[in-house]
C-alpha positions, 0 to 999 in steps of 0.5 A: 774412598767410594761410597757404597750403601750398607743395604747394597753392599749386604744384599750383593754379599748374601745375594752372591752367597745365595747364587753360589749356593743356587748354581752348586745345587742345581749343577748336582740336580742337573747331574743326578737328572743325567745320571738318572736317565742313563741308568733308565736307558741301560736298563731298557737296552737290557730289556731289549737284548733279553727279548732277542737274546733266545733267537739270536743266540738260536740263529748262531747256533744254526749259523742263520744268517737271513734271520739274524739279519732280520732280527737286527733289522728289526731291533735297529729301528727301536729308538734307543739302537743306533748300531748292532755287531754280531761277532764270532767267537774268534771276533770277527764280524758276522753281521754289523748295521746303524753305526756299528764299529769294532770294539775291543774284546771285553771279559765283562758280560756288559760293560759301558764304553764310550767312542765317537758321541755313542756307547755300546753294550756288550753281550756275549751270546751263549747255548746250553747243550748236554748241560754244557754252556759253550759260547757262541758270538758277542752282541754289541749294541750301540746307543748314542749319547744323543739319546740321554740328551733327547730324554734329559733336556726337558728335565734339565730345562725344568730344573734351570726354569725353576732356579731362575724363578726362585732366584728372581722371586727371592731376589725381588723380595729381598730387594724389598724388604732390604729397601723398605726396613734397612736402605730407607730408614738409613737414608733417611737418618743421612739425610737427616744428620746433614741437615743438623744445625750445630748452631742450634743444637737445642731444637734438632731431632732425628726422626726416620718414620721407623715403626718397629724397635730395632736396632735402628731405632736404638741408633735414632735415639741414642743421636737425638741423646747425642745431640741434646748433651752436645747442645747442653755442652755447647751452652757451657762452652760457650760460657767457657769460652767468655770466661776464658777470653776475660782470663786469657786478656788478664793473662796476657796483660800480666805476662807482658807486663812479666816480660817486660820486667824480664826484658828490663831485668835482662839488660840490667843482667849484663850490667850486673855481670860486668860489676862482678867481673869487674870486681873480681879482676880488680880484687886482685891487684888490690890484695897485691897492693894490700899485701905489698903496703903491708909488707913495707909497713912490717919493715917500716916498724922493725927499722923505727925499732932498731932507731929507737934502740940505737941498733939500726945500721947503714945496711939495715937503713940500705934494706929498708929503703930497698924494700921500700921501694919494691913495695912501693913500686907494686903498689903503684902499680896495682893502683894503676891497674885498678884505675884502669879497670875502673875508667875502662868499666865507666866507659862501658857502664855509662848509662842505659839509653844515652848515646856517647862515644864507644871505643870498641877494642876496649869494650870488648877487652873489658868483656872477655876479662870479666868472662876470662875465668869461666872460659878458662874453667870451661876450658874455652878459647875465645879469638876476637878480632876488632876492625874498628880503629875509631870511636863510634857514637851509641848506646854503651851498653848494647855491645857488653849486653849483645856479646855478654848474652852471646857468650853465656849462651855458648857456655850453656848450651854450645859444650855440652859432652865436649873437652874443649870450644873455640868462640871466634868474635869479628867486629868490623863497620861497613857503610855505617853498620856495625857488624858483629860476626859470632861463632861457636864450634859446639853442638850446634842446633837442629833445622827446627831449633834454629828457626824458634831460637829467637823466640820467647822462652824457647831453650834447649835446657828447660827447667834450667834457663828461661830461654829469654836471652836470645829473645831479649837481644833480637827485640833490642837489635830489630825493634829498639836499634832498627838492626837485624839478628840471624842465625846459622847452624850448619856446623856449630852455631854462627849469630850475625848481628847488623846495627846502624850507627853513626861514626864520631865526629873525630 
């Protein structure tokens, strides 16, 4: 915006109020001048018509045509009388001379008119005779405007010459005192403020030079007030800040060794998760395999107690060894259940860091039954599609730590509000990457979400998660296995993981 001075922008306001003001009055004066004088020369038009009104009024009587042409004659070179008709009773025109015209009758006996730059007086022209008033013609007598013009000018002229002078006196002087108590002191203060040095607040002061207690010296105080609390609050920020600086360096160092022991805490997380899976899947075929000995061992008992007794039977022996058998058979294989169980959780709990062999199909079998019961009471459906026919040699722990964080993240923010969710997983190698293609149709992330979704603490459902778990894997696949991690969120919410790894020797 253009900058524009207080002092002019006041001056221009009451200086144009002031003209208005001005050019309304001396438009009133010029007017009542006007009228004045046209009111002056009606009155000596009349004093005219009433010196000849006697003899012309005789003249027509006697119907004197020679004298009433030497009485207008004589009236016509008067400076106010430009023109004189003299009409009959009937209108018509006795005598006309100057710039006489015809005019429409009038019932008035003097009535102003205006035509062609000039105005006429009209009399009618009357005789007393045996005490009878009878009419005997009009007198119109015609004046120009130029006359008021001639007699007004010099008047008018005086009244624009004194307005000009007391608008210049006036405006020279407001001029002054306006630069002089108002535009110098608050240039000066400007200035002065410019000039500040906010690093060394202590020694500043503004100063205008103002000799009088104003309102602009209260502004010059109240600054230089201003400046001295900032200057003291400068000082205790400037302490502020070193205490702050040695708070936020013990801060730091605390909330990193903190997430840290998150980060470590968070790995281990996908472990713990594994275990408890892992323990729920292998409690059931061991209360079968429980269920099924005890069953054998209540038949076992029953048929020692009928051999004691001499009363067990060929049928009897044929149930038990029937029985036997069945319980046998289901303890088996419940035993087989569980071996595999725990040989397949050994392979994918091997030990953090330390690079083997990985069979990935079984890996993420391992996961989804450990995950299969929260799924199924989430109602979601998890497809997962491995293209990975051969082992491959890396840490065990990052694809349960990877896709076990994925999965819970999908559970915890992706259906929220909805019936049903479909998670796709795709595991495939393309020249020595691993590439893991993840995918749920939940809500989805808006832009800004998914540009912080990797960040430290970010979440969705503060108060609820810490919103490292996302950012706890980025650091794992982009710093610790040199991999890359991205996000889409266009119609639900895809995670696409690359790893570089080596293929088994076999």
């Amino acid at each position: 915006m253009q900058h524009s001075a207080i002092s002019k922008q006041l001056f221009t306001r009451v200086f144009s109020v002031y003209l208005v003001t001005a050019v309304i009055i001396t438009s009133f004066q010029i007017t009542d001048e006007y009228n004045h004088t046209e009111e002056s020369i009606n009155h000596e038009i009349l004093n005219i018509y009433e010196t000849f009104k006697l003899a012309i009024s005789a003249d027509l009587w006697t119907y004197d045509i020679d004298s009433l042409n030497s009485i207008v004659q004589g009236m016509i070179k008067l400076d106010l009388v430009n023109g004189i008709e003299i009409l009959d009773t009937d209108g018509e025109i006795i005598l006309s001379m100057g710039i006489a015209s015809q005019q429409e009758n009038q019932s008035r006996n003097q009535v102003l008119s205006s035509a062609s730059g000039k105005h006429s007086y009209k009399m009618d022209q009357y005789i007393e005779k045996t005490k009878q008033r009878l009419l005997l013609g009009t007198l119109i007598i015609y004046s120009k405007y130029e006359n008021i013009f001639n007699r007004v000018k010099y008047g008018i002229l005086l009244i624009v010459i004194s307005a000009l002078l007391k608008t210049s006196c006036l405006w020279l002087i407001f001029s002054f005192f306006i630069k002089k108590y108002l535009a110098s002191p608050l240039l000066r203060f400007s200035e002065q403020v410019n000039q500040v040095n906010f690093d060394n607040l202590s020694e500043q002061k503004i100063d205008i030079k103002s000799m009088d207690v104003n309102e602009l010296s209260f502004l010059q105080d109240n600054f230089n007030h201003l400046l001295s609390k900032l200057s003291d609050a400068s000082t205790r920020l400037d302490q502020l800040n070193l205490d702050l600086e040695d708070k936020v360096e013990q801060r730091t160092s605390e909330l990193n060794n903190s997430i840290k022991d998150l980060t470590e805490s968070k790995k281990m997380n996908a472990l713990s998760i594994l275990v408890n899976g892992m323990a729920h899947e292998i409690n059931t075929p061991i209360g079968v395999a429980l269920t099924g000995n005890s069953h054998l061992l209540t038949n076992l008992q029953k048929a020692k107690d009928k051999f004691d007794d001499n009363t067990l039977s060929k049928q009897d022996l044929m149930n038990f060894f029937d029985t036997a058998l069945k319980s046998s058979s289901l303890v088996d294989e419940c035993a087989r259940k569980v071996g595999n169980l725990v040989s397949r959780f050994k392979k994918v709990s091997g030990e953090v860091n330390n690079k083997s062999e990985v069979v990935v199909q079984e890996v993420v079998e391992t996961i989804l039954a450990v995950y299969r019961h929260q799924l199924e009471k989430n109602n979601v459906n998890i497809r997962t599609f491995v293209e990975i026919k051969t082992p491959i040699i890396m840490d065990p722990s990052v694809i349960p730590q990877i896709l076990s964080t994925f999965i819970e993240n999908s559970l915890a923010h992706a259906f929220q509000g909805l019936d049903r969710g479909e998670i796709q997983c795709t595991f495939y190698v393309a020249d020595s990457v691993l590439k893991i293609r993840y995918f749920d149709n939940g809500v989805g992330l808006r832009e800004l979400e998914a540009e912080r979704i990797f960040d430290p603490f970010y979440t969705t459902n503060r108060g609820l998660h810490t919103g490292l778990g996302l950012n706890i894997i980025y650091n794992l696949v982009v710093t610790g296995l040199g991999g890359k991690i991205s996000c889409t969120s266009k119609t639900g919410l895809g995670l696409n993981v690359d790893l570089p790894i080596k293929p088994s020797s076999d």
